[in-house]
C-alpha positions, 0 to 999 in steps of 0.5 A: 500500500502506498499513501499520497497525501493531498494537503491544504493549498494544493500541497502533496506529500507521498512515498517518494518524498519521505523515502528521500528523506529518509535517505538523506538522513542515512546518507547525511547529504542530498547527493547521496541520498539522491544516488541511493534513491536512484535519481539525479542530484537536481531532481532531489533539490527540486524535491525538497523545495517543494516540500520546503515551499509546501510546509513553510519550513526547512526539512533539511540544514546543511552542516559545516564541514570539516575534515570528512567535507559537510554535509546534509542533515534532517531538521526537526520538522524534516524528522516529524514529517517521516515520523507522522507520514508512517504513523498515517501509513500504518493506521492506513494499514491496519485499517484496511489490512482485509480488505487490501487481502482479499483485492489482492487475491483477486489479482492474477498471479504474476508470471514470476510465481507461475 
């Protein structure tokens, strides 16, 4: 199951901006969660602007660099928004668990199962 959120003002929020989210926070910079993600290093800048310009704050803030070179770390509201984002998820889920069991078993098998 995957979720895609309509919020207020047009906004939109699904599984592919928390999943880069969450990359960002393994990975400690938009370049590599960009590659772990599969997409290019300005598709994930437009990505967070977006969410940025939807929530009206920053997901993400730079961190000063150093020996290791900087790098990209979540902020608060980037965090709470993967923490409430699965918790809406798992919710989802758990409501709708039988009847997503039984509109899977009417699906035809895959040809890699047969």
């Amino acid at each position: 199951m995957t979720i895609r959120l309509d919020l207020a003002s047009d906004a939109a929020f699904g599984p592919s901006e928390v999943r880069l989210l969450e990359a960002i926070a393994s990975e400690g910079s938009i370049r590599g969660a960009a590659r772990a993600r599969g997409i290019s290093y300005r598709h994930a800048w437009l990505v967070i602007e977006e969410v940025e310009q939807d929530l009206g704050g920053k997901v993400t803030i730079a961190e000063t660099g150093g020996r290791g070179g900087g790098g990209t770390a979540l902020t608060a509201l980037g965090r709470e928004v993967i923490e409430l984002y699965r918790a809406v998820e798992k919710v989802a889920l758990l409501a709708t668990y039988t009847k997503l069991l039984a509109l899977s078993s009417l699906t035809r098998p895959s040809v890699a199962s047969s």
